[in-house]
C-alpha positions as CSV (number, residue, x, y, z in Angstrom):
1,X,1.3,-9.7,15.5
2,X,3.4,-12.2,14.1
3,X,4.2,-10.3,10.6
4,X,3.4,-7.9,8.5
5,X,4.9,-5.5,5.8
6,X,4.0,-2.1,4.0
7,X,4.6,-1.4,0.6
8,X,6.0,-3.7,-0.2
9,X,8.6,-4.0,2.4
10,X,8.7,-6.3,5.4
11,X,8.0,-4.6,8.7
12,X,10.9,-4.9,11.2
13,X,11.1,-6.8,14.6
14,X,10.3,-3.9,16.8
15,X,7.7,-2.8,15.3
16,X,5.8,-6.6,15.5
17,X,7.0,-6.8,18.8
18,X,3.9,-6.5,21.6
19,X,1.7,-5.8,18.6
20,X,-2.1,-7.0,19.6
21,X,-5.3,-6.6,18.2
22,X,-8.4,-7.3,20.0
23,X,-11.7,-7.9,18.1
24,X,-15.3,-7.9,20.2
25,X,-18.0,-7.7,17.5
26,X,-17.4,-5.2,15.2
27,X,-14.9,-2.9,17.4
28,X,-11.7,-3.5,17.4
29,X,-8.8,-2.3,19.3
30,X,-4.8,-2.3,17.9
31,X,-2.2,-1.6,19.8
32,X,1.1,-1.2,18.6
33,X,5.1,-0.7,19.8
34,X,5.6,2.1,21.2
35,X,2.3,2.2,22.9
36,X,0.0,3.4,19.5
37,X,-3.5,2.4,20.2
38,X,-5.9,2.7,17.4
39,X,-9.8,1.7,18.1
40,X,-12.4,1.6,15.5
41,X,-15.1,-0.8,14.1
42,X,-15.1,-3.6,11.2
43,X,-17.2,-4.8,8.5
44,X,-16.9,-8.1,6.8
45,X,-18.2,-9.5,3.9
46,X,-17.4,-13.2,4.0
47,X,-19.6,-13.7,0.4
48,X,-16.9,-12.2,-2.1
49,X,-13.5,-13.8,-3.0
50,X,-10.9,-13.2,-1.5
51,X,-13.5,-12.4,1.7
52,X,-13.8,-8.4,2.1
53,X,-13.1,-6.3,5.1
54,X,-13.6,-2.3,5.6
55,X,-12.3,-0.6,8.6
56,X,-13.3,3.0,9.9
57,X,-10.7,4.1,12.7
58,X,-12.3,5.6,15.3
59,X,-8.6,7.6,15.8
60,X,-5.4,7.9,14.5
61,X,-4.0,9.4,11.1
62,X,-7.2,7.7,9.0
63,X,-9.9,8.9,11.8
64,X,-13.5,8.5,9.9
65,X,-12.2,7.0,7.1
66,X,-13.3,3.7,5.3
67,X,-10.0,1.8,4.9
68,X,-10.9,-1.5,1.9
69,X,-9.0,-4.4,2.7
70,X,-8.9,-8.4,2.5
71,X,-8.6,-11.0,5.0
72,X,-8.3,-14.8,5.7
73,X,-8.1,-16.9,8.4
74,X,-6.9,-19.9,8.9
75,X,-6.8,-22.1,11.9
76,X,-5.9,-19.3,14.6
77,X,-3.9,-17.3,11.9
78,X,-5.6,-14.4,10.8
79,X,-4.1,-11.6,7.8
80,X,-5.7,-8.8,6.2
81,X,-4.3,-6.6,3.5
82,X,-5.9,-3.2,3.6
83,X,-5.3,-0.2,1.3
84,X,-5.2,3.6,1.8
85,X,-8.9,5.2,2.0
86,X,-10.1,6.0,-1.5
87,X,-8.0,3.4,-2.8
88,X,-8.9,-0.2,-4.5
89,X,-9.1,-3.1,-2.1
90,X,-6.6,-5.1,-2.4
91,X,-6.5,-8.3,-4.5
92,X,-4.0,-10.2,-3.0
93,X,-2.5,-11.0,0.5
94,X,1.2,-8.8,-0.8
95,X,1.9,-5.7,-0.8
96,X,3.3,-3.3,-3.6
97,X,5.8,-0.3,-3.3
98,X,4.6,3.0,-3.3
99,X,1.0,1.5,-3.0
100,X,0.4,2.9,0.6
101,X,-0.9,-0.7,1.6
102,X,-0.2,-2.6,4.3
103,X,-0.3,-6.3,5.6
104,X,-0.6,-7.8,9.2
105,X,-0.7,-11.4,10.2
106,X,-2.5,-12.2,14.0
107,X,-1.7,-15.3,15.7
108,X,-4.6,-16.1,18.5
109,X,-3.6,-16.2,21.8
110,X,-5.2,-18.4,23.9
């Protein structure tokens, strides 16, 4: 992880620091400082504008919950925006105090 922030507020070094997401399919895997590991599974919808994303966490504090979100990529630079569950998606790749979104930013490593 390369960036990132949450409502509105940009998150700090450590907690970027040996961030890493790995996506195989549909299941993905985040780990995060301090050893957090959340796994679940995506779905994208590449047709709507900006390009949709939904994420169920397999574990963790949103366990079986539909999380909407946004993403982009571009060139090895992926960022999603993704909002509470029961929330709107988000519209735009920012995030808003007190809005309970949040924003990461994935370099590839390869």
């Amino acid at each position: 992880m390369i960036a990132g922030e949450a409502d509105g507020k940009a998150l700090a070094d450590g907690a970027l620091k040996d961030g890493k997401l790995v996506i195989k399919g549909d299941p993905y895997r985040v780990m995060l400082a301090g050893n957090s590991v959340i796994t679940g599974k995506q779905k994208l919808d590449p047709t709507k504008a900006p390009k949709a994303i939904d994420i169920m966490d397999a574990t963790g504090p949103n366990k079986g919950k539909v999380c909407p979100g946004i993403y982009e990529i571009q060139g090895d630079v992926l960022r999603v925006v993704f909002a509470q569950p029961g929330q709107p998606r988000p519209t735009q790749f920012a995030t808003v105090a007190n809005s309970g979104q949040w924003m990461h930013v994935w370099q590839r490593v390869k």
